[in-house]
C-alpha positions as CSV (number, residue, x, y, z in Angstrom):
1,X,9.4,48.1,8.2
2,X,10.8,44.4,6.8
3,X,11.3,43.4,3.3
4,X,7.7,41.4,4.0
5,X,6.4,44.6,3.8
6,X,8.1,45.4,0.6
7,X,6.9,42.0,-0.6
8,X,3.1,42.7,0.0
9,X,3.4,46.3,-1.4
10,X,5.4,44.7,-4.8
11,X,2.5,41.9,-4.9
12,X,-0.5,44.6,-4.8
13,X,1.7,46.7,-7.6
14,X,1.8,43.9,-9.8
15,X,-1.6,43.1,-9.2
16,X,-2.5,46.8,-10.9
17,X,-0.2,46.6,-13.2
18,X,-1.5,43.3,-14.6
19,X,-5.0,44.7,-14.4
20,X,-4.4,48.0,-15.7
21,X,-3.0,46.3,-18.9
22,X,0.6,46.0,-18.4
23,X,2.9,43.9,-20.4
24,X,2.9,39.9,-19.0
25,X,6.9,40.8,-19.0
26,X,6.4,43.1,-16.2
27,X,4.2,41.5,-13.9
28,X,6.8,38.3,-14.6
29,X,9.7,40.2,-13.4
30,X,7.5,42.1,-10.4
31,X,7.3,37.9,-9.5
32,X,10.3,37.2,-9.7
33,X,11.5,40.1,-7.7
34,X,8.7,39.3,-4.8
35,X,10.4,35.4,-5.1
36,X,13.9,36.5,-4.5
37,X,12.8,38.3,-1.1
38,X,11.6,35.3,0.3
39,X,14.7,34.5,2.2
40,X,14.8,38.1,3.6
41,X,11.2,38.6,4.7
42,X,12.2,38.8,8.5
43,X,15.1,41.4,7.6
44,X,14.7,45.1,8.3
45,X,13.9,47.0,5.0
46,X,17.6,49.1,6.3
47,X,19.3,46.0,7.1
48,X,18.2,44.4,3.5
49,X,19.8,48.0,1.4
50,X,22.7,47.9,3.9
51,X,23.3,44.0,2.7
52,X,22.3,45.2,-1.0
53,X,25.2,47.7,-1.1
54,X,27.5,45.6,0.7
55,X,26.8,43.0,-2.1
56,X,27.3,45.7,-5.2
57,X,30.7,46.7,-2.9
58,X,31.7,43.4,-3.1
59,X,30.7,42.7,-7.2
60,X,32.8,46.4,-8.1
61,X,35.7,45.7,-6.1
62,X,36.2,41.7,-4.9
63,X,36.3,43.0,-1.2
64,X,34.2,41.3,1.3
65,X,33.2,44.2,3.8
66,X,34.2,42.5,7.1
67,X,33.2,43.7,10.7
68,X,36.1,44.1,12.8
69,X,35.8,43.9,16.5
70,X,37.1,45.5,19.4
71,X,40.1,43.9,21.3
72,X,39.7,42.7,24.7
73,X,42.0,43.7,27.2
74,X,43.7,40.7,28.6
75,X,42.1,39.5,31.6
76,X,44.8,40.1,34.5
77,X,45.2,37.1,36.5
78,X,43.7,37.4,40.1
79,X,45.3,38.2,43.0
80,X,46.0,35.5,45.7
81,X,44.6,36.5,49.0
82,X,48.6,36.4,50.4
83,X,49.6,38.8,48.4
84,X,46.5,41.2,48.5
85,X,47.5,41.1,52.5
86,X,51.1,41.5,51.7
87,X,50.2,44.8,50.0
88,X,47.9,46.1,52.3
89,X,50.4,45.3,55.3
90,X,52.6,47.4,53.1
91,X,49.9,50.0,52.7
92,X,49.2,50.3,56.5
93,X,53.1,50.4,57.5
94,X,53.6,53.2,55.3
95,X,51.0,55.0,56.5
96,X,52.5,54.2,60.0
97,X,55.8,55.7,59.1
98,X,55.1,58.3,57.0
99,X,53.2,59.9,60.1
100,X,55.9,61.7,61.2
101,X,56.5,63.2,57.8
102,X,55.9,66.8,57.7
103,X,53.2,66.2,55.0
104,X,50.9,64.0,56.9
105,X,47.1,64.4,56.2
106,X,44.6,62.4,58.7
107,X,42.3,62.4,55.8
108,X,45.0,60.4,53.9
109,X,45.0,57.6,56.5
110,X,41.0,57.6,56.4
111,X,40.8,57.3,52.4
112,X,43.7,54.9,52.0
113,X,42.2,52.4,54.5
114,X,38.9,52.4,52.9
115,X,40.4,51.2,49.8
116,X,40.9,48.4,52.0
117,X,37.2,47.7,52.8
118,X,37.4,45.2,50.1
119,X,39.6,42.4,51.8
120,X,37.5,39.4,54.0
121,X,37.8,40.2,57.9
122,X,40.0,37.4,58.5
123,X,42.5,39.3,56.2
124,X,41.9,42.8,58.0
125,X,42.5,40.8,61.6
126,X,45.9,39.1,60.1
127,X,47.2,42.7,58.7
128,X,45.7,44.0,62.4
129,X,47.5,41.8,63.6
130,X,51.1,42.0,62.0
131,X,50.7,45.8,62.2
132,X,51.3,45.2,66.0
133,X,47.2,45.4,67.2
134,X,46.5,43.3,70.4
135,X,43.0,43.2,70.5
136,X,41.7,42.8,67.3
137,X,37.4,43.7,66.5
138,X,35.0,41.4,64.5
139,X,33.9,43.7,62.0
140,X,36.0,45.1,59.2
141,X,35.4,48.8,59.8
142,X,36.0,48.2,63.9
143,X,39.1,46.5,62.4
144,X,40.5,49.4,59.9
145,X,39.2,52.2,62.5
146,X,42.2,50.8,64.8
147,X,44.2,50.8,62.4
148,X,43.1,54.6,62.0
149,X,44.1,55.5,65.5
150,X,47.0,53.7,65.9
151,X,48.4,55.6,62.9
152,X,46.8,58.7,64.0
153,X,48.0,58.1,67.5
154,X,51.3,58.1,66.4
155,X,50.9,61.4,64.7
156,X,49.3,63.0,67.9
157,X,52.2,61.8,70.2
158,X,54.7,63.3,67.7
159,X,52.6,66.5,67.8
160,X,52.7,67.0,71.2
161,X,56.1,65.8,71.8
162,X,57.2,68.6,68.6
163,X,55.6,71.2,70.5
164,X,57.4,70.6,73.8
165,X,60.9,70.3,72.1
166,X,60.0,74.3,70.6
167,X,58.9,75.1,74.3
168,X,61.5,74.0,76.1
């Protein structure tokens, strides 16, 4: 409902007032009333009260009810493409190394790479590249699946080389 509503209903009630007999004083104020919700007629009938007790607030106590808004989080600046390949490089050599750990998970390698499905190809085939690859694929998951087995390779060799240290 909208205080045009409000309007038409405070018309048609002066209306029987004045014809039921009621006092010229009435119907006057009932007019002037309708008159002073002109400006609001588009308003929401709970929007107007909201804006009614906001302006009886402000009359009792002098404070202007203000709307604060949320803070924005500062906008971090964006990484240049150098350094998102400097961190992957990072990211892939640690994998590398740490495959000899005694904690290495292959599922580790899998998931940690494909946070890197969001680099360009170009930058997958320069990381391929510095991480010691010689024949580079085209398409960015060919790309971090050699990554894969290299790194996984590496943990296989140490495997089987563990096991014939115990043997022997």
């Amino acid at each position: 409902m909208i205080v045009a509503n409000l309007q038409a209903f405070l018309r048609n009630l002066a209306g029987f007032l004045s014809d039921a007999g009621g006092g010229k004083h009435i119907v006057n104020e009932f007019d002037g009333l309708i008159q002073s919700l002109e400006p609001f007629q588009s308003m929401k009938l709970t929007d107007w009260c909201a804006l009614i007790q906001q302006a009886q607030n402000y009359r009792q106590t002098g404070i202007l009810p203000v709307k604060v808004a949320r803070a924005r989080k500062a906008a971090q600046p964006a990484k240049s493409s150098e350094d998102l390949i400097r961190e992957a490089t990072q990211l892939v050599t640690s994998l590398y190394q740490s495959a000899l750990d005694a904690g290495f998970r292959y599922e580790t390698v899998d998931s940690e790479l494909a946070g890197l499905l969001h680099l360009r190809a170009a930058d997958l085939k320069k990381i391929a590249l510095e991480f010691g690859l010689v024949k580079v694929p085209r398409l960015k998951i060919d790309i971090l699946d050699a990554i894969a087995q290299k790194i996984k390779g590496r943990r296989a060799f140490h495997e089987r080389t563990q096991v014939g240290v115990a043997g022997g």
